[in-house]
KEMARKE-912612 format. One line per 4 residues: number of its first residue (from 1); for each residue x, y, z of N, C-alpha, C, O. Coordinates in pm, whole numbers, plus 50000, padded with zeros to 5 digits. Last residue first. Example, Ala and Ser with C-alpha at 12.3 -4.5 7.8 and 13.67 -1.06 7.14 Angstrom:
<pts>
2> 51285,49775,50708,51367,49894,50714,51290,50003,50787,51341,50114,50804  51319,49431,50780,51230,49550,50780,51320,49670,50780,51424,49668,50846;
</pts>
This chain:
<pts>
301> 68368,48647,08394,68286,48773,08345,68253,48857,08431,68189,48957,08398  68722,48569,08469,68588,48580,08505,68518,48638,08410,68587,48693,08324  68955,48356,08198,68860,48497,08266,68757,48528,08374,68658,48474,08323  69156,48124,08125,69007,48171,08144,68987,48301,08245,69016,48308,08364;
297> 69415,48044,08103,69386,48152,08024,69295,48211,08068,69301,48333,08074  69358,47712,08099,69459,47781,08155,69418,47938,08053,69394,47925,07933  68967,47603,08171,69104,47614,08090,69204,47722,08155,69165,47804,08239  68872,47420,08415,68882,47550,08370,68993,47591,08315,69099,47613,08374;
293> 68835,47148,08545,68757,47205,08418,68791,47352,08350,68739,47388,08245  68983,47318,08867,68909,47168,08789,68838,47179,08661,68741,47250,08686  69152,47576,08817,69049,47524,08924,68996,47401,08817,68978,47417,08696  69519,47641,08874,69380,47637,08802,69304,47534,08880,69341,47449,08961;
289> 69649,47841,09164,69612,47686,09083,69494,47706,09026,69394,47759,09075  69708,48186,09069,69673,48068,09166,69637,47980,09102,69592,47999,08989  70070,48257,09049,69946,48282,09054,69880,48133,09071,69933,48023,09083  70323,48472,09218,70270,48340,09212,70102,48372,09107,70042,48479,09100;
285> 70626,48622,09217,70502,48624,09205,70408,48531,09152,70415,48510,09030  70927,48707,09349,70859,48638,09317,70669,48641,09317,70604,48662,09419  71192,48947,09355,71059,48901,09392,70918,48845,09293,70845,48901,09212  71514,48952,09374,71408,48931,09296,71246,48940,09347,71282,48888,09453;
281> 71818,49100,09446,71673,49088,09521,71577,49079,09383,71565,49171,09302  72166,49020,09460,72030,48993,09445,71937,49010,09457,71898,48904,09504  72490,49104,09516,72375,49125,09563,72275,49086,09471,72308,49133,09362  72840,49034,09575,72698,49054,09481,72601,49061,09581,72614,49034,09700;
277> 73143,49169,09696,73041,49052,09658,72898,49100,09580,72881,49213,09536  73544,49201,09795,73376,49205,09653,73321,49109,09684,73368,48997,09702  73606,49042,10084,73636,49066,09918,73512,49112,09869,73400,49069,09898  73538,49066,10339,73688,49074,10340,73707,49109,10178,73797,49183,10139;
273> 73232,49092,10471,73331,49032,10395,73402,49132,10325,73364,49236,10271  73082,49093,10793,73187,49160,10692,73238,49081,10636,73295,48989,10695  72722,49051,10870,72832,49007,10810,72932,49061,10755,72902,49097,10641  72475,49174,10760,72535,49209,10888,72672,49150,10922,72735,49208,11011;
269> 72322,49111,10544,72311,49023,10650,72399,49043,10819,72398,48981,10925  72476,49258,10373,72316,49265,10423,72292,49217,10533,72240,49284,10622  72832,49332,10455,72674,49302,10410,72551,49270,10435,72527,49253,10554  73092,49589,10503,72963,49507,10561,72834,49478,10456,72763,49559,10398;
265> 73330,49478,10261,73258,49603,10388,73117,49479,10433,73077,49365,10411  73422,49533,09930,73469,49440,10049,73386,49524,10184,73398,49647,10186  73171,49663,09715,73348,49644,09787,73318,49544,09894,73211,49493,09930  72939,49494,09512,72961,49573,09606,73099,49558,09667,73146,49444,09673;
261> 72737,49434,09210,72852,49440,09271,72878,49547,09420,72836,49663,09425  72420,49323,09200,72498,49433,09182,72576,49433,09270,72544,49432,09389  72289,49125,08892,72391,49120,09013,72475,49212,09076,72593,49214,09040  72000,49208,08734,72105,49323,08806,72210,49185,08878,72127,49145,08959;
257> 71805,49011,08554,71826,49076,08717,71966,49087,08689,72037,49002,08635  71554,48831,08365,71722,48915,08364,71680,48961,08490,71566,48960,08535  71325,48767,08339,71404,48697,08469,71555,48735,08461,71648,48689,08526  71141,48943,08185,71139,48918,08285,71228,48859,08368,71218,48894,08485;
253> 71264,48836,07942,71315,48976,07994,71323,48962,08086,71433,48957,08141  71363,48470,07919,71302,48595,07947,71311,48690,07970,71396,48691,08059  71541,48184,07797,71541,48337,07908,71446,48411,07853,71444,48418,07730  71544,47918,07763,71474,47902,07851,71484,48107,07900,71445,48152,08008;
249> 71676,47782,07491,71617,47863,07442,71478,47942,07597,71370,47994,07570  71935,47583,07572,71787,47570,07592,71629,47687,07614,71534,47686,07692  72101,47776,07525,72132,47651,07443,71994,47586,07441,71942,47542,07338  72067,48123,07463,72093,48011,07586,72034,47908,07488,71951,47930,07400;
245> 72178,48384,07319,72186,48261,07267,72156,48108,07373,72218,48003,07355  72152,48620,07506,72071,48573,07382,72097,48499,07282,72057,48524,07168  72354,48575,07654,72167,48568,07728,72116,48551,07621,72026,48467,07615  72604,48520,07686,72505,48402,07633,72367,48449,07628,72273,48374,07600;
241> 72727,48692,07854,72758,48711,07699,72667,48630,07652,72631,48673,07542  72553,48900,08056,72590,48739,08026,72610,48740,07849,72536,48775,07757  72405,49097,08148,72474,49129,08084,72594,48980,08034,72705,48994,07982  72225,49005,08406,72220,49084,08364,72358,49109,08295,72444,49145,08375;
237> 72165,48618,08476,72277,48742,08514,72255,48845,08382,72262,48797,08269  71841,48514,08572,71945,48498,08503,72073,48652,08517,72048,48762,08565  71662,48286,08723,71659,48455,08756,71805,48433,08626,71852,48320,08611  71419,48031,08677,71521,48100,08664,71509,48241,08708,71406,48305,08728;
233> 71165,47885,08779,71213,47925,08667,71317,48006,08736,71297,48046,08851  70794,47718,08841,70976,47662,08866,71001,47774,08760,70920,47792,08670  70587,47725,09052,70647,47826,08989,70792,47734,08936,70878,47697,09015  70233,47562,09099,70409,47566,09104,70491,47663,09028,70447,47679,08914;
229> 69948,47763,09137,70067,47720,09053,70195,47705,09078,70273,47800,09084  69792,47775,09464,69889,47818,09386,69963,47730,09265,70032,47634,09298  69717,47587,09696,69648,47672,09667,69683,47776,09509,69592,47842,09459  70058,47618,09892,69903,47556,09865,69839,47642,09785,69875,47759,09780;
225> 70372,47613,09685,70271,47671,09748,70131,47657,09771,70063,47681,09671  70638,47608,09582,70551,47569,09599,70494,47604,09702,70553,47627,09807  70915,47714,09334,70879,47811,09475,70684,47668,09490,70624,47658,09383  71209,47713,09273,71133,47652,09224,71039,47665,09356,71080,47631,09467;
221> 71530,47868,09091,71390,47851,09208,71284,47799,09148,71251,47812,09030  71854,47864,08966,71729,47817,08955,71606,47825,09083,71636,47755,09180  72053,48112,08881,72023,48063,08971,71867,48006,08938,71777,48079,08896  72272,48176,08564,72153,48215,08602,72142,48076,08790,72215,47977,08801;
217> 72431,48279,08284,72510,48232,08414,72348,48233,08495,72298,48340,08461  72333,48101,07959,72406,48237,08040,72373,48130,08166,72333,48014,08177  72481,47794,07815,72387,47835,07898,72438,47969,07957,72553,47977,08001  72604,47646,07516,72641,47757,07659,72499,47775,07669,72415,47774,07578;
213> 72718,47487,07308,72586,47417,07395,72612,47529,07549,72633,47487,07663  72659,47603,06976,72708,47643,07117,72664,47587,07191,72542,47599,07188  72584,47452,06670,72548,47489,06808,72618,47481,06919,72644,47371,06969  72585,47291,06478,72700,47360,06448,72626,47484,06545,72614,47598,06500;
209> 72436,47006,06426,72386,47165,06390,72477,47275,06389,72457,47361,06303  72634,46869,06578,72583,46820,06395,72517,46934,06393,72581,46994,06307  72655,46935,06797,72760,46936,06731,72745,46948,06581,72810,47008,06496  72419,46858,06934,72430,47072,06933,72565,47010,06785,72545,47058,06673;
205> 72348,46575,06872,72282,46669,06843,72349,46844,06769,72344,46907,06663  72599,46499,07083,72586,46497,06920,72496,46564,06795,72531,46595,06681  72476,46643,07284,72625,46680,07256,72667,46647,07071,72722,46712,06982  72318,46421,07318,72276,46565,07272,72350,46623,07241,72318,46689,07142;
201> 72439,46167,07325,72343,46214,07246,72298,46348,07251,72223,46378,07158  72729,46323,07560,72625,46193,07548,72563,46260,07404,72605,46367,07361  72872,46492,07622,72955,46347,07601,72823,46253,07620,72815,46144,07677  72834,46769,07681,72798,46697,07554,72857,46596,07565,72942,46603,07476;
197> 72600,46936,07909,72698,46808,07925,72687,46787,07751,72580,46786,07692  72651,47276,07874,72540,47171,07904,72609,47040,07827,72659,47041,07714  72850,47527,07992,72810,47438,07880,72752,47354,07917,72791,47325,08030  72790,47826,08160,72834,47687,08169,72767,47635,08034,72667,47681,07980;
193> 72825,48096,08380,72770,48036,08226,72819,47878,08256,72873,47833,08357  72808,48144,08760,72881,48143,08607,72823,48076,08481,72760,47974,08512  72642,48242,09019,72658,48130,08926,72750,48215,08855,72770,48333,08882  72837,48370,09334,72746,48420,09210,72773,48303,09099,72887,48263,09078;
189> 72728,48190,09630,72815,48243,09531,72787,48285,09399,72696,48221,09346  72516,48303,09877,72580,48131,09807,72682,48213,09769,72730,48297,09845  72255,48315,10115,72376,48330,10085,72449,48241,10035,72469,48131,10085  71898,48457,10178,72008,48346,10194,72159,48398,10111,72166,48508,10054;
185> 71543,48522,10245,71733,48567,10216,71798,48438,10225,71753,48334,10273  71272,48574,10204,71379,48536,10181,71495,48579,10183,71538,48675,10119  70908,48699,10274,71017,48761,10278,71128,48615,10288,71089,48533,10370  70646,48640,10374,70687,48549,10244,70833,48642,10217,70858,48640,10096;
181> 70535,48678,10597,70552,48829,10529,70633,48756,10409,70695,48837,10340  70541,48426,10755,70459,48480,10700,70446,48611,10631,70331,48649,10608  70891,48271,10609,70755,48287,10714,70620,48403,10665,70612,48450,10552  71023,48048,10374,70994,48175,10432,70864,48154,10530,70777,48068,10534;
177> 71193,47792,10367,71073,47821,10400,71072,47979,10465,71111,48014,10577  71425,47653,10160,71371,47749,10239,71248,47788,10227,71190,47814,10122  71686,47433,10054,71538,47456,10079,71515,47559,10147,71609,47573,10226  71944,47399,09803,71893,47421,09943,71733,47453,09967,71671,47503,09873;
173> 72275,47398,09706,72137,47402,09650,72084,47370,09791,72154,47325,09881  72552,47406,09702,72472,47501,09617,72329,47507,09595,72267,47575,09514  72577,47020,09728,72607,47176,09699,72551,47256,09616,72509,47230,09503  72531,46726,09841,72467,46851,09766,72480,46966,09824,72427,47013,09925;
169> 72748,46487,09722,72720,46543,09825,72638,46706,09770,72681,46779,09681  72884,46272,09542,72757,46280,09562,72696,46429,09692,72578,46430,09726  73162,46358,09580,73122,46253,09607,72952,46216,09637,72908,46149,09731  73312,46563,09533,73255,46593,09624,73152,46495,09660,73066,46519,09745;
165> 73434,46470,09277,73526,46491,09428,73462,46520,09524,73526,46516,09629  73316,46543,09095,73328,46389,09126,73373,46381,09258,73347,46290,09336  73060,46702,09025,73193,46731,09049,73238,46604,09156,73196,46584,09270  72810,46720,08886,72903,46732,08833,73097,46727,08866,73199,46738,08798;
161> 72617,46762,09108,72645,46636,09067,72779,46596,08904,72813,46491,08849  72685,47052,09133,72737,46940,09271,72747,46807,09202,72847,46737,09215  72766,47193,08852,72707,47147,08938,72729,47105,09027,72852,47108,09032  72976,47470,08701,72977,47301,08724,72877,47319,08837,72879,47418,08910;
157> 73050,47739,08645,73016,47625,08585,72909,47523,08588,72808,47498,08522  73275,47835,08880,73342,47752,08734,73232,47687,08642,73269,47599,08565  73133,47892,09042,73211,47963,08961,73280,47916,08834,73321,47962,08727  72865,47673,09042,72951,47749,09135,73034,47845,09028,72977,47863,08921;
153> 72499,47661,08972,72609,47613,08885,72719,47714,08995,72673,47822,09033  72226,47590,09179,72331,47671,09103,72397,47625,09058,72391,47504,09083  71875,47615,09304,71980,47518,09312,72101,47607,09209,72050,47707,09158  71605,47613,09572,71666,47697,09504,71844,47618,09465,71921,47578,09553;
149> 71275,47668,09672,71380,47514,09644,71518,47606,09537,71488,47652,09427  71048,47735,09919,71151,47802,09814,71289,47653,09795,71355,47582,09872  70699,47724,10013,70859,47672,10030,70942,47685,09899,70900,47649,09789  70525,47917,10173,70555,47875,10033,70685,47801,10100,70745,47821,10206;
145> 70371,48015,10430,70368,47887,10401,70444,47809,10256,70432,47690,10228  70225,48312,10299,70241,48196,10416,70253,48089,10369,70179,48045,10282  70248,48585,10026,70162,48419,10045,70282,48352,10198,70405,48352,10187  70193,48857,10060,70283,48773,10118,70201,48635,10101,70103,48601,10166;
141> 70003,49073,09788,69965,49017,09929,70081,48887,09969,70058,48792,09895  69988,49170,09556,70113,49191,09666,70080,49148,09785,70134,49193,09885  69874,49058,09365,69811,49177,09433,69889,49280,09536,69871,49395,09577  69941,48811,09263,69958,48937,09198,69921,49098,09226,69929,49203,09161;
137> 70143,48704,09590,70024,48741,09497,70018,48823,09368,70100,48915,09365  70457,48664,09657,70367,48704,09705,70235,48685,09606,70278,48617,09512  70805,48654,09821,70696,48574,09771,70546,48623,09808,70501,48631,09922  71073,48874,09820,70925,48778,09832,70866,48754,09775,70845,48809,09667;
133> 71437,48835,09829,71326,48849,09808,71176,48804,09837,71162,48690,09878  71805,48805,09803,71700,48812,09863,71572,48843,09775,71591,48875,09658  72135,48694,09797,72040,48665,09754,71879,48720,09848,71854,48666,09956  72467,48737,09797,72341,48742,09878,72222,48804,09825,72202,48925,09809;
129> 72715,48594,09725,72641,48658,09663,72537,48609,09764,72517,48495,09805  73106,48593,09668,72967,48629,09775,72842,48643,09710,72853,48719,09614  73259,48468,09414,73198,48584,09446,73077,48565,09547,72966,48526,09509  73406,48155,09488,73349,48263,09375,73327,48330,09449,73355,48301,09565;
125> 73420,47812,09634,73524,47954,09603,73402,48047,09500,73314,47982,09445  73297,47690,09941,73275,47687,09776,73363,47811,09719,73358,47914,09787  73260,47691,10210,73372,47619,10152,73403,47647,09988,73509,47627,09929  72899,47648,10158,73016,47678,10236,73165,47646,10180,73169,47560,10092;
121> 72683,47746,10021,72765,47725,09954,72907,47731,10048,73003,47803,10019  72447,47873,10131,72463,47701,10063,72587,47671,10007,72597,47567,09942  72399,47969,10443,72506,48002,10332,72490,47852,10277,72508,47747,10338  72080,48131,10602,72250,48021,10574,72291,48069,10454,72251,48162,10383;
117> 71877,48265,10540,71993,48345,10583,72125,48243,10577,72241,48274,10552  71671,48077,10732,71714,48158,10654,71813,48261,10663,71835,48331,10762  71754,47717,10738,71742,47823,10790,71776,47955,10760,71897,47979,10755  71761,47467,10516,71812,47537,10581,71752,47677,10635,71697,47746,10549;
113> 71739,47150,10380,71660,47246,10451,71767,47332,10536,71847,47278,10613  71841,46964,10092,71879,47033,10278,71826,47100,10289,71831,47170,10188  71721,46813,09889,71779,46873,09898,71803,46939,10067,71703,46920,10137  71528,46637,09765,71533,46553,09915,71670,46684,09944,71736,46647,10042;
109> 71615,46567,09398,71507,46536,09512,71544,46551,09712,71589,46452,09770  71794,46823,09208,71805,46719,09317,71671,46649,09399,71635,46728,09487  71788,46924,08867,71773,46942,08988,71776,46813,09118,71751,46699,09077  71940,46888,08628,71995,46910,08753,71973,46928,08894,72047,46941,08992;
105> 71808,46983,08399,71833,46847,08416,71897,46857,08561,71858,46746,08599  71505,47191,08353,71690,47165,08387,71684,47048,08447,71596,47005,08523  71296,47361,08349,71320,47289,08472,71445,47229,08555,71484,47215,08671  71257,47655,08182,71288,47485,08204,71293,47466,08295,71295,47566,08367;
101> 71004,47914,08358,71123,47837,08249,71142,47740,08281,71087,47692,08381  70778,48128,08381,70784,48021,08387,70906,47989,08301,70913,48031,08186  70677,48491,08542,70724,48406,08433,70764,48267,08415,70865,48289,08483  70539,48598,08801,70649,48570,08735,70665,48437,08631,70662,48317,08654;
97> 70271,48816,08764,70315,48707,08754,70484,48643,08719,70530,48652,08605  70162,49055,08612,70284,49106,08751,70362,48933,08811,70466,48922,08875  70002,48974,08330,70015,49038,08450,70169,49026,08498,70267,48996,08430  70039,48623,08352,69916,48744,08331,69980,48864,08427,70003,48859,08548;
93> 70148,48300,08194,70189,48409,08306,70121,48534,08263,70135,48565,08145  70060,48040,08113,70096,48148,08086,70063,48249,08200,69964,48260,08273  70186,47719,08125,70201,47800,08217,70186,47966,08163,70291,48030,08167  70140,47510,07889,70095,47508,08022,70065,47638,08138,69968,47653,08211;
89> 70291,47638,07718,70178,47588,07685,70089,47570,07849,69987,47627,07889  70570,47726,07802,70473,47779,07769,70345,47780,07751,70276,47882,07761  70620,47419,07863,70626,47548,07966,70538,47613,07908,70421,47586,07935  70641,47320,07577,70505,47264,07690,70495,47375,07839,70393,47401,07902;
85> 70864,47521,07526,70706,47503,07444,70612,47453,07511,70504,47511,07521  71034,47446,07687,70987,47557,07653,70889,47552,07576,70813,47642,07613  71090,47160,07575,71082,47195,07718,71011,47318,07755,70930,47311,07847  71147,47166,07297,71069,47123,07347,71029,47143,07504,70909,47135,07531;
81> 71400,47285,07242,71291,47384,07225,71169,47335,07295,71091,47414,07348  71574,47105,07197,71542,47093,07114,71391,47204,07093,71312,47213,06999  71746,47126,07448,71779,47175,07341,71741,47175,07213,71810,47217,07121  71519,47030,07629,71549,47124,07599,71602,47207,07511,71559,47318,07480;
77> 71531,46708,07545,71407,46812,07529,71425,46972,07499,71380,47034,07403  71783,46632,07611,71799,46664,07502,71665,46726,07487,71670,46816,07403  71742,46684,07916,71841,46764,07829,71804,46777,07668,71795,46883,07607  71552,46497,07914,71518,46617,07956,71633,46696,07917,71595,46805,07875;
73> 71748,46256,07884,71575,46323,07790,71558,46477,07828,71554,46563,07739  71914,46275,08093,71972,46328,07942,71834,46370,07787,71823,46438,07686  71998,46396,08408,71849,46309,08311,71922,46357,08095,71954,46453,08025  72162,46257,08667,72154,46303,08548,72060,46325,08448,72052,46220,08384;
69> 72128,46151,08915,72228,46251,08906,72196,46314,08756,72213,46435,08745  71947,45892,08856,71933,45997,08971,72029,46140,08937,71963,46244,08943  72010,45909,08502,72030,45809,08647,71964,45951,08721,71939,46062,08675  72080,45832,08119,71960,45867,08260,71995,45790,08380,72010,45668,08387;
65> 72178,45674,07986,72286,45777,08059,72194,45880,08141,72229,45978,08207  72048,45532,07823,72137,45437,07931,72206,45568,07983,72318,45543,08029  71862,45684,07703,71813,45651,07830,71937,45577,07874,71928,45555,07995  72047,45748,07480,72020,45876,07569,71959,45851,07675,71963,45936,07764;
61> 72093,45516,07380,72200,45592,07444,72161,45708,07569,72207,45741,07678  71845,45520,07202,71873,45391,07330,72013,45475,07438,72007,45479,07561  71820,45737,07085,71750,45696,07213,71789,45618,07272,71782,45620,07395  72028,45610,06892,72075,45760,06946,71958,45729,07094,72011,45701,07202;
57> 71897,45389,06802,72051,45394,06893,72104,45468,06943,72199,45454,07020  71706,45508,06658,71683,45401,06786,71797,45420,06811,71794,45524,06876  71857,45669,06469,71788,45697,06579,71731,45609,06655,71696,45666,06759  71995,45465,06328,72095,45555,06387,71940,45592,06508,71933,45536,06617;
53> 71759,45336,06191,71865,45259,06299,71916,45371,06398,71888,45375,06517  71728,45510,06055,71619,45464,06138,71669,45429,06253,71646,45464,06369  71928,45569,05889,71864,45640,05978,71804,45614,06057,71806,45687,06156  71921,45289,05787,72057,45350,05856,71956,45484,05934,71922,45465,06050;
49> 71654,45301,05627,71668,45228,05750,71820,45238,05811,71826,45167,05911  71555,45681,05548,71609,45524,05521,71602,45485,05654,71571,45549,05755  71279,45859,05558,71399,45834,05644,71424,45667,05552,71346,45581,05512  71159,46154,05402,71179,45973,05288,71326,45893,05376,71434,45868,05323;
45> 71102,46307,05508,71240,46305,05480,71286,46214,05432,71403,46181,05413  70812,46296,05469,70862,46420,05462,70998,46409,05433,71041,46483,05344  70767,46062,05597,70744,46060,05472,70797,46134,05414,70847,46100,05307  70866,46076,05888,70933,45952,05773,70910,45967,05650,70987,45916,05569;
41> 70639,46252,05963,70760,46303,05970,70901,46213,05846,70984,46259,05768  70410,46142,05923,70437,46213,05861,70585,46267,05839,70635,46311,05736  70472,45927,06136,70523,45887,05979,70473,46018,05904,70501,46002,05785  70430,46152,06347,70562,46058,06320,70589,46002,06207,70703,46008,06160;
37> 70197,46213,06321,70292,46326,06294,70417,46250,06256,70491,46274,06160  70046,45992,06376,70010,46090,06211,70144,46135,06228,70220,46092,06141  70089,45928,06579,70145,45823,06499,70124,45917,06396,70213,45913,06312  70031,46189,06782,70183,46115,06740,70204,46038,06639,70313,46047,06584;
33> 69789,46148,06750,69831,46301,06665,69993,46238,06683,70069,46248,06586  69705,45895,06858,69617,45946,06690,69723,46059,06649,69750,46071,06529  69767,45974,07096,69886,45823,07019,69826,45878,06887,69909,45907,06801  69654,46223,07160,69777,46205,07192,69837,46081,07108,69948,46092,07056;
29> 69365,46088,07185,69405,46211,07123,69545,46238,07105,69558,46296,06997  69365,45821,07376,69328,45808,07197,69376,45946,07153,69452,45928,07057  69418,45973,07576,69500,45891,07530,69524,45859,07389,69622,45862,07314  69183,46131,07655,69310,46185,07594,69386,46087,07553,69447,46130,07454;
25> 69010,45864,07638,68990,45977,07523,69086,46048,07499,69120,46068,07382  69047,45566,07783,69084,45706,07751,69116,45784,07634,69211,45776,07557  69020,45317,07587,68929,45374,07713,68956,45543,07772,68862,45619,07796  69092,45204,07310,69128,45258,07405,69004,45339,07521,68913,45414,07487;
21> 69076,45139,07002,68965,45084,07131,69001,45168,07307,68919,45172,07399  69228,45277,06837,69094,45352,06847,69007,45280,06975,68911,45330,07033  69458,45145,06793,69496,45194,06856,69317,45277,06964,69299,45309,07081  69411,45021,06525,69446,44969,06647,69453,44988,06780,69456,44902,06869;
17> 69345,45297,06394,69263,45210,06397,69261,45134,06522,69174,45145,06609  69617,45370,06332,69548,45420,06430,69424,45379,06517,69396,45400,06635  69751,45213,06218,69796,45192,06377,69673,45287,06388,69618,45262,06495  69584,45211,05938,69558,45116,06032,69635,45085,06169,69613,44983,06234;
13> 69670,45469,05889,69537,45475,05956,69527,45332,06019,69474,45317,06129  69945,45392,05831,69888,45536,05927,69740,45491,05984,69709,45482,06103  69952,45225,05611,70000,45190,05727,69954,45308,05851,69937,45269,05966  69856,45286,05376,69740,45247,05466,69805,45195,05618,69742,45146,05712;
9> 70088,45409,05212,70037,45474,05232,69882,45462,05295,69798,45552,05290  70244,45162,05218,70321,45300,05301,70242,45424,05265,70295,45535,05276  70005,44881,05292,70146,44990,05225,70180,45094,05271,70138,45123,05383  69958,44582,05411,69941,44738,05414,70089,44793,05323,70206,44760,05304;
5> 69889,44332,05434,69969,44377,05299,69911,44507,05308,69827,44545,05227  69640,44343,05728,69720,44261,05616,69798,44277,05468,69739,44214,05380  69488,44417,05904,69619,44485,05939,69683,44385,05816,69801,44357,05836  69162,44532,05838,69274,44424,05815,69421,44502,05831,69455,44611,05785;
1> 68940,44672,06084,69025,44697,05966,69137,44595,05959,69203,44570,06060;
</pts>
């Protein structure tokens, strides 16, 4: 096909055309339904070239403020619903299964391994909060061997990579390997709500829609396991003025949970603390890795 004095209504088929020698079939399926949707999208809002512009410059912004500490695609994915939609799409949960959410711009690679029952949050000010539960099957059988990746916002909020003073150093967040009865504990501080960074392109985004960029107060896990679907998703705080507005549209019934307050006295762990603290027990439920060729959904007969 001649790529020569195309118009704005043979410009579609001839990228696609261009595009048709490709050696991978999903590939060809994916650039064919982007380039349709995309100048469908230009046609639909008849985009000028100030617009055009403005959005290359809004992307170009949003990758110069991607680093190790930060991802701002994946922010702005979220607040755009997109993050939750391929979750969904990917991951449907059957049953006694726990439920799937974002992933969040925040998480850390190479986080501390700790021994169960530490405290990730030494030194850190807020509310005690001791955290427990297992990991198991939809059957209730203890899966062996999972490893639990678990990360927070402290009382105020704010992340570890959010807080300049602590100089790269990772707080609030931690690894654990339960043993074979897939049983967990550990000990941090109870998260708080928090606003999701606006001093970049998404911030411009929530602003021009006339959007709250609050997140309710919630703890992230991200549980792996042989043999098993990665689990990444949230537990969130029961009665959070945000739960039914979160900025990245990421809560579920399923992952509301109780934080239930307790006096100053002995806690779980056998430990006295001196002030009020919280309590936690979720339990996690895995299901198993899809098998090669076999759509997400499929049944035995």
């Amino acid at each position: 096909m001649s790529t020569r004095n195309l118009s704005e209504k043979s410009i579609t088929k001839a990228v696609i055309a261009r595009n048709s020698k490709a050696e991978s079939a999903r590939f060809k399926t994916v650039i064919t339904s982007l380039v349709k949707n995309l100048h469908r999208f230009a046609r639909d809002v008849k985009l000028t070239e100030d617009e055009w512009n403005y959005g290359i410059d809004f992307l170009t912004r949003t990758g110069q403020l991607c680093s190790d500490k930060r991802q701002e695609f994946i922010l702005l994915s979220d607040t755009l619903g997109l993050s939750t939609l391929v979750t969904q799409l990917n991951h449907h949960s059957r049953g006694k299964e726990t439920e799937q959410t974002v992933f969040g711009p925040f998480h850390r690679e190479k986080a501390p391994v700790y021994a169960m029952g530490d405290n990730i949050s030494k030194g850190i000010r807020g509310v005690p909060c001791f955290v427990s539960g297992k990991i198991s099957d939809a059957k209730g059988k203890p899966i062996a061997g999972a490893v639990l990746d678990v990360w927070h916002s402290d009382d105020d909020g704010a992340y570890d990579v959010q807080r300049a003073e602590w100089k790269g150093a990772m707080r609030m967040r931690g690894v654990f390997k339960p043993g074979p009865d897939g049983k967990f504990h550990l000990r941090t501080v109870r998260p708080k709500y928090y606003p999701v960074p606006t001093d970049g392109p998404t911030g411009e985004l929530l602003k021009a829609a006339a959007r709250h960029p609050m997140r309710p107060a919630h703890i992230h896990f991200m549980v792996n396991a042989k043999g098993y679907d990665r689990l990444v998703t949230h537990v969130f705080v029961k009665g959070d003025e945000y739960i039914d507005s979160d900025a990245v549209f990421g809560v579920r019934d399923s992952l509301i949970s109780k934080f239930k307050m307790h006096k100053a006295g002995k806690a779980p762990d056998g430990t006295v603390v001196r002030t009020p603290y919280c309590t936690l027990h979720y339990d996690f439920v895995m299901r198993p890795a899809k098998k090669a060729g076999k759509k997400d959904g499929a049944r035995k007969k």
